[in-house]
C-alpha positions in Angstrom: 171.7 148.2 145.3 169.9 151.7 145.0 168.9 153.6 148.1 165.5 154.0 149.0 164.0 157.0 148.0 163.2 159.0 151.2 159.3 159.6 152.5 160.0 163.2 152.2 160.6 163.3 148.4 157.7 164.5 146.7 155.6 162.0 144.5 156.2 162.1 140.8 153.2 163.2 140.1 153.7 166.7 141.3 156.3 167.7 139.6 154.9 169.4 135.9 155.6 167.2 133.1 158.0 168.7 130.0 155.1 169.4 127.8 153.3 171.5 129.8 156.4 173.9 130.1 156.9 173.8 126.6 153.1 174.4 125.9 153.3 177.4 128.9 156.3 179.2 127.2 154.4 178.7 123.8 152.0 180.2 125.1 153.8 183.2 126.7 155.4 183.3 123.2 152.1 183.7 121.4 150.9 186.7 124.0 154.0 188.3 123.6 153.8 188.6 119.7 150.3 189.3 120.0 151.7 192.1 121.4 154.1 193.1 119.0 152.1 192.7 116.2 148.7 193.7 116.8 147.0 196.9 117.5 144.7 197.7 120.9 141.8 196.7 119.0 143.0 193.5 118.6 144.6 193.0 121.5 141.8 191.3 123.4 140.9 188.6 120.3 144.6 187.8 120.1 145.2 187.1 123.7 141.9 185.2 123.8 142.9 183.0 121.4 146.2 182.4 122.7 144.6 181.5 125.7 142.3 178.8 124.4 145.1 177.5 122.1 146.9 176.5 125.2 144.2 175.7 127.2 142.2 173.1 125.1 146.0 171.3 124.1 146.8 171.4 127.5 143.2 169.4 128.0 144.1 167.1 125.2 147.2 166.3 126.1 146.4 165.8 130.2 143.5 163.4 128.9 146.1 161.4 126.4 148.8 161.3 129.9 145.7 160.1 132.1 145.4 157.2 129.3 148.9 156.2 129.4 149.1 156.9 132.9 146.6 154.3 133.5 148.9 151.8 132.2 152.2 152.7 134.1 153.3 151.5 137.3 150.6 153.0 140.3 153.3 155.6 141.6 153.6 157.2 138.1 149.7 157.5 137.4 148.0 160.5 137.3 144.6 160.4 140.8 141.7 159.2 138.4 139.8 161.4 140.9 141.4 165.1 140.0 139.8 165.5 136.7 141.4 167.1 133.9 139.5 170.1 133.7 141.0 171.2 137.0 144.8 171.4 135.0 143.0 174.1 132.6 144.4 177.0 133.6 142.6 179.5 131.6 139.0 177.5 131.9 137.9 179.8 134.9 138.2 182.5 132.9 136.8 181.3 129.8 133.6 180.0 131.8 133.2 183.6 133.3 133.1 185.3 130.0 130.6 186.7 129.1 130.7 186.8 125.5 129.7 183.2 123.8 132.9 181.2 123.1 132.9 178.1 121.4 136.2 176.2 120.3 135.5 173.7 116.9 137.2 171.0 116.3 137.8 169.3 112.5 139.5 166.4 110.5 138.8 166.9 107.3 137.4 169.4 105.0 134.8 167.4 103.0 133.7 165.9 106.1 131.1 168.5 106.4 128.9 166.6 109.7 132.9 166.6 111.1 132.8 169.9 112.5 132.4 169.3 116.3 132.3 172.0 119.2 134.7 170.2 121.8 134.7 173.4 124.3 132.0 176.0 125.0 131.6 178.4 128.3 128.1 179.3 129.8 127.4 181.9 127.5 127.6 180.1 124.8 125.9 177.2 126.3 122.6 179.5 127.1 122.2 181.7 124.0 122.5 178.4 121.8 120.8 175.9 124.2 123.8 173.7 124.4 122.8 170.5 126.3 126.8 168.6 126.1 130.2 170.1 126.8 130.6 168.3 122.9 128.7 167.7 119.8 127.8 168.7 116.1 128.6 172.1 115.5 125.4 172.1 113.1 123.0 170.7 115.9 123.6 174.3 117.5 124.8 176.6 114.8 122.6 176.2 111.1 123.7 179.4 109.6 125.1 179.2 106.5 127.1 182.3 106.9 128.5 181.2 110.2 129.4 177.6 109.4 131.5 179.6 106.4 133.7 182.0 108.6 134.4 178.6 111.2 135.0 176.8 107.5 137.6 179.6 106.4 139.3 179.6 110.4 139.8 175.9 110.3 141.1 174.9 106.9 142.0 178.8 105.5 143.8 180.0 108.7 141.7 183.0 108.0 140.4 185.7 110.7 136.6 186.2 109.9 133.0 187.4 111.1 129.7 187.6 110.0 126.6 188.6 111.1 124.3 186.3 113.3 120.6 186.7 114.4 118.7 184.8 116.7 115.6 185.3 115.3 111.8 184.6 117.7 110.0 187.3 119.5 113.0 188.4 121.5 115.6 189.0 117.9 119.2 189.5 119.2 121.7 190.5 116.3 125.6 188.9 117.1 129.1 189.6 115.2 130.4 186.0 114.9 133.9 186.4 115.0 136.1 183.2 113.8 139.4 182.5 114.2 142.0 179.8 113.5 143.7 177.7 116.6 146.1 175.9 115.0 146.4 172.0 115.3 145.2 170.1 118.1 147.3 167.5 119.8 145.2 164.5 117.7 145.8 166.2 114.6 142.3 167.9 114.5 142.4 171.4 113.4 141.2 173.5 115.9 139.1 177.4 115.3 137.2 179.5 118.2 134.1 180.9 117.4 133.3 184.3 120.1 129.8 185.8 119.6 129.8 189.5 120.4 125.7 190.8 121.1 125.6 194.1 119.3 121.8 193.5 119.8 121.8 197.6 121.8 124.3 199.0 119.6 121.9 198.1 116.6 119.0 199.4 118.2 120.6 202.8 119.4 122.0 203.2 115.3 118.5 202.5 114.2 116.6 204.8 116.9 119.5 208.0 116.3 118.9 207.3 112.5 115.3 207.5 113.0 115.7 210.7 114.8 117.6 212.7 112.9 115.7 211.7 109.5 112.1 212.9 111.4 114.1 215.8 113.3 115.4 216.9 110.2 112.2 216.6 108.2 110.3 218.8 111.2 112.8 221.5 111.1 113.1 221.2 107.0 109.5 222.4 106.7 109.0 225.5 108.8 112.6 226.4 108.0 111.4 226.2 104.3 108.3 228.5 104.6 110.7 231.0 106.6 112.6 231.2 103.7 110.1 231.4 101.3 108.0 234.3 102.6 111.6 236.2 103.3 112.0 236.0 99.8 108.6 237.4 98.8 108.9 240.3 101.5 112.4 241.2 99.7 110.9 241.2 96.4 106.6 242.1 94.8 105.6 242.1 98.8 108.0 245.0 99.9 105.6 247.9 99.4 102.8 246.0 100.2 101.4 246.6 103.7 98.6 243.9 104.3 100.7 241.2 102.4 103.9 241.9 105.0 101.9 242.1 107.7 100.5 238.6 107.5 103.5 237.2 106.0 105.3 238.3 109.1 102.3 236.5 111.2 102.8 233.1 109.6 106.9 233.7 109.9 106.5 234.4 113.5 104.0 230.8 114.2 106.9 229.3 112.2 109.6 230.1 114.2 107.8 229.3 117.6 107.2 225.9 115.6 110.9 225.5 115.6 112.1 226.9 118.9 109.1 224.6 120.3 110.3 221.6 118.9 114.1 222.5 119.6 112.9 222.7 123.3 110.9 219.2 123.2 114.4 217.8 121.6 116.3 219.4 124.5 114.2 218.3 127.3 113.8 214.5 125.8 117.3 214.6 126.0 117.5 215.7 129.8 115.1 213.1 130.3 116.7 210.1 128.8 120.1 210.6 130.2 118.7 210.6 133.7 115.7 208.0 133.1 117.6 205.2 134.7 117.8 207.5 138.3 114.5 207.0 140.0 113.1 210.8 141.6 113.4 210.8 145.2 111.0 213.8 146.0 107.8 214.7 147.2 104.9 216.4 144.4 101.2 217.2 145.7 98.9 215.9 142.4 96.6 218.2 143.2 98.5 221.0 142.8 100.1 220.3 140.0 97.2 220.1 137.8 95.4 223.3 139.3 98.9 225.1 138.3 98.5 223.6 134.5 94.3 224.1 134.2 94.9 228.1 135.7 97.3 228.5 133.1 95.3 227.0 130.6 92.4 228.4 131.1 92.8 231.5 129.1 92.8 229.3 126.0 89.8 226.6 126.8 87.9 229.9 127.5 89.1 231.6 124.2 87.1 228.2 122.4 84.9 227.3 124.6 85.9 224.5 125.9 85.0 223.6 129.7 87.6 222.0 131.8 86.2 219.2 134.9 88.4 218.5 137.4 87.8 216.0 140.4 90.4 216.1 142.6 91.1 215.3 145.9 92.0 218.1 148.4 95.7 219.5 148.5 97.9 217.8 150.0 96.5 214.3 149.6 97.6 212.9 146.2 101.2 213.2 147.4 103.0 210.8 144.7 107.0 210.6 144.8 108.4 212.2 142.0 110.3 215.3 140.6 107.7 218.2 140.3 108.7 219.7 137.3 108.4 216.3 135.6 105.0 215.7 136.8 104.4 219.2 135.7 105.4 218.2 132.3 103.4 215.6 132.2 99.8 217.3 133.0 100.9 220.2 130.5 101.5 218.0 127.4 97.9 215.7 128.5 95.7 218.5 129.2 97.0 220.4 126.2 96.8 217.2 123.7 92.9 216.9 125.3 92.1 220.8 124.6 93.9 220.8 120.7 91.6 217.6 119.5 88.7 218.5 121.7 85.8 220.8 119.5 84.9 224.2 120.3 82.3 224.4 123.1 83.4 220.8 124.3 84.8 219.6 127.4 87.8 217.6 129.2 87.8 215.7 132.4 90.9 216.0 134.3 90.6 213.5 137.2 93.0 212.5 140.1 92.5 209.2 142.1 94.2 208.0 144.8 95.5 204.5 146.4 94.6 202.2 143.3 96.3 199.3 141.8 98.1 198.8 138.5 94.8 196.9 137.6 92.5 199.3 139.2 94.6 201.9 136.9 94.3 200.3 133.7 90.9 198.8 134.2 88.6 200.2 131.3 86.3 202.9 131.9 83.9 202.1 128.8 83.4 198.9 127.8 83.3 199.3 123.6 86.6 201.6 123.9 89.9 200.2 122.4 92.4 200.6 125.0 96.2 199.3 125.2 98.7 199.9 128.4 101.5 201.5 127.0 104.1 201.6 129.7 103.9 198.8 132.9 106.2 199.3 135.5 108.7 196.6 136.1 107.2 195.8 139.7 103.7 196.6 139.4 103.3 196.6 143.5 101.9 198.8 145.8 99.8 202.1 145.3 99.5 204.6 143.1 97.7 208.1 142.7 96.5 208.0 139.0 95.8 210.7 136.7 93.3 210.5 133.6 92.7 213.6 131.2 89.5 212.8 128.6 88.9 215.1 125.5 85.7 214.8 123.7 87.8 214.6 120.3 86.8 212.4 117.6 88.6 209.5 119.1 91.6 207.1 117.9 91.3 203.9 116.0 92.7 201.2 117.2 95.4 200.3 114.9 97.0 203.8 116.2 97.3 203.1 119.7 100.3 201.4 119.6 102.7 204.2 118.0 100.7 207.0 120.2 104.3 207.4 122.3 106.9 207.2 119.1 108.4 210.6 118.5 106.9 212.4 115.9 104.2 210.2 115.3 100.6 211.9 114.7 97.5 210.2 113.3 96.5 211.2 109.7 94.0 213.2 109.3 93.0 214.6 112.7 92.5 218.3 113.4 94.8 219.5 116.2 94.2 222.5 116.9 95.3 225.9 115.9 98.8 224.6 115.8 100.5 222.0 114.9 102.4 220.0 117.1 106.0 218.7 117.3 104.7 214.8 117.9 106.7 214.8 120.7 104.4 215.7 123.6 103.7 211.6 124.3 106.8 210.5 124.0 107.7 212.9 126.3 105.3 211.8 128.5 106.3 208.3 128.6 109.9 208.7 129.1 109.1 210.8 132.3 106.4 208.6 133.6 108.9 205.7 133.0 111.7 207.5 134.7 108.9 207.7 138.4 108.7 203.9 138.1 105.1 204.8 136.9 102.6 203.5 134.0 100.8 204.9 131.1 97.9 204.0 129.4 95.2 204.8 126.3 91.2 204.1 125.8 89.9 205.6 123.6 85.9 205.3 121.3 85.9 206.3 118.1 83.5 209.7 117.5 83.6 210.2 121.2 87.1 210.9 123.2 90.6 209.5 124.3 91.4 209.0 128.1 95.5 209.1 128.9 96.2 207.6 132.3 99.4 208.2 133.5 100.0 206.3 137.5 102.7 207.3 140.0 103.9 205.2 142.9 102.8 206.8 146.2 105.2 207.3 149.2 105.4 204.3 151.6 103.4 205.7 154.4 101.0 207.6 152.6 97.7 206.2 153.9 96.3 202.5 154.5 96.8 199.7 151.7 93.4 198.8 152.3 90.8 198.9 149.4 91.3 201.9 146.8 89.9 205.2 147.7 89.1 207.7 145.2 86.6 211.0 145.7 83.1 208.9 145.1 84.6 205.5 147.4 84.8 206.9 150.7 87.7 208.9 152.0 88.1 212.7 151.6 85.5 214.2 149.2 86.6 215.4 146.0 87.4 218.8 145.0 85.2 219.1 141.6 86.0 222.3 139.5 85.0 224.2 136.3 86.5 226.1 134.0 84.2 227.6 131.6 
């Protein structure tokens, strides 16, 4: 008669069952010659798939021991309450992922409604609105090109990918990559299916296209009168005073063209790479506009054109920011107001303080087409808001819209003595962005264009009561003229 076995000898149930040692050293097997074979580039997919491969058999085969366990004697039989999910070693980490994974499963190759996803994490589960851990693979995934790839991995044993785009008012663009995960343990063939967003990646390739084809058409022009009047002076010209003298006049507005625009270039670039880091200083409004009107006064003189400033005294319209910045920003306004403004016109440069992002952006005329152009992300608090008007002939309202994109000018408006580099807004909005601020347009046909550009104001600069500005209470104005 056989001993008892003794009370301290584990149950039978702990101890790992042969198949899931042989599956493990698979497993190791498969990461190892992933290894070997593979470059770094690779690396990642192979492992990945590896992974899964072991993970979704080792699923299949704990539910098929849970079945047969259910028929054994009770001290053989796998706790109905641990669910198999828990044995998945690697579903922890497939969950976390953060790239889309799917894993299909498939009989038979003309069974074309056979295709089922049998495992998907919770990225996958919220760009494709999965309601159930399993289901039709077409239910979720319709594109032809996709279900192709997934077709080739499961029956081909081919590594593919494709192109994938979500389409609706948000479009994300995906790399569907398929690849094959050999049998499962019912005899389905098994493929996973990773989506990788490339939705940024498009978008920064588009926008650095876009750039250098405009950059290069703005610098292809002046560069090409430089070189034409060059080669006039050198030849008939040489002798002849009045020609080089005007020649040389143009030459020298073409090259200040270019050394402009390669300074806009430069500082949009500064801008960009620190528009994520939020300004931590201090800038008086107020002063920063008297600075940019004294220094353009010489020129509104020269045509004419009066300059109107309200402003509140120094020292009040304290806004936190980085005063060079701000600078920037009342230089390219007030010089954009003065180019499409006529001789012997006027602009109003205005400064108002404590107002809210609706207060802001609330229109000043009420036939005028107006469109906010940048809204911070947390439109709280209060800002001090700045709004430069030119008496120009006005923008239509189709235009508003593309007012910020660099090198974008509405056809067939005057600007000026000079042209340009179409960069001024954009400019404007990345800076104005980068203070957490706003930016808006209005603007009446045949009768002007207001910019308002918002900056937060420092916590404890005065009471969040009702909004103040020079004509509601508070400190009086400071109104100037420069004629």
């Amino acid at each position: 008669m056989s001993p008892e076995p003794s009370p301290a000898t584990p149950p039978l149930r702990r101890h790992a069952p042969p198949w899931a040692v042989l599956l493990a050293g698979g497993t190791g097997a498969t990461a190892l010659l992933a290894l070997g074979v593979t470059g770094r580039a690779e690396l990642e997919a192979a492992v990945l798939a590896a992974a899964i491969t072991f993970g979704v058999t080792l699923l299949q085969a704990l539910r098929t021991e849970r079945i047969r366990a259910a028929q054994a004697p009770a001290a053989r039989a796998v706790p109905q309450d641990t669910p198999a999910e828990a044995a998945l070693p690697f579903a922890a980490m497939i969950e976390a992922l953060p790239d889309p994974v799917l894993v299909i499963s498939a009989h038979e190759p003309d069974d074309l409604i056979g295709r089922r996803f049998v495992f998907v994490n919770s990225a996958a589960r919220d760009l494709l609105k999965i309601q159930k851990d399993v289901g039709l693979l077409v239910t979720v995934v319709r594109d032809p090109d996709v279900l192709e790839v997934v077709d080739e991995a499961l029956f081909g044993g081919m590594i593919g990918e494709t192109a994938y785009e979500t389409g609706g008012t948000q479009d994300r663009v995906f790399r569907a990559l398929a690849r094959p995960l050999g049998p499962a343990a019912d005899g389905a063939r098994l493929a996973m299916l990773v989506f990788r967003d490339e939705t940024e990646t498009r978008r920064v390739e588009r926008t650095r296209a876009d750039f250098l084809a405009n950059a290069s058409h703005e610098l292809r022009t002046p560069l090409a009168s430089l070189a034409g009047f060059i080669e006039t002076l050198r030849g008939h010209a040489r002798e002849d005073v009045g020609a080089r003298d005007r020649f040389l006049g143009i030459m020298q507005v073409q090259a200040e063209r270019m050394a402009q625009l390669i300074d806009d270039l430069m500082s949009l670039s500064r801008i960009e790479l620190n528009e994520h880091v939020a300004p931590a200083g201090a800038v008086d409004l107020t002063g920063a506009v008297m600075d940019v009107v004294d220094a353009v006064g010489p020129m509104a003189r020269r045509r004419g054109v009066a300059i109107d400033m309200h402003l509140p005294p120094r020292g009040e319209a304290v806004v936190v920011g980085d005063r060079d910045q701000i600078l920037q920003v009342v230089q390219n306004l007030v010089d954009n107001a003065l180019k499409y403004s006529p001789d012997e016109g006027a602009v109003v440069v205005a400064v108002e303080l404590d107002q809210t992002v609706d207060a802001a952006t609330a229109p000043r005329r009420s036939s005028s087409a107006r469109l906010s152009l940048l809204t911070p992300d947390h439109a709280q608090g209060r800002y001090a808001v700045l709004r430069v008007t030119d008496s120009g002939v006005g923008i239509a309202r189709e235009h508003l819209p593309r007012l910020t994109e660099r090198f974008y000018r509405v056809e067939g408006q005057k600007s000026g003595e000079r042209m340009g580099t179409g960069l001024g807004l954009a400019i404007v909005k990345h800076i104005v962005n980068r203070h957490r601020g706003g930016l808006a347009v209005e603007s009446v046909e045949g009768e002007g264009t207001t910019f308002t550009a918002y900056f937060p104001r420092p916590a404890n600069s005065g009471a969040e009561g009702s909004p103040s500005t020079g004509d509601q209470g508070g400190s009086p104005d400071v109104v100037m003229k420069v004629s």
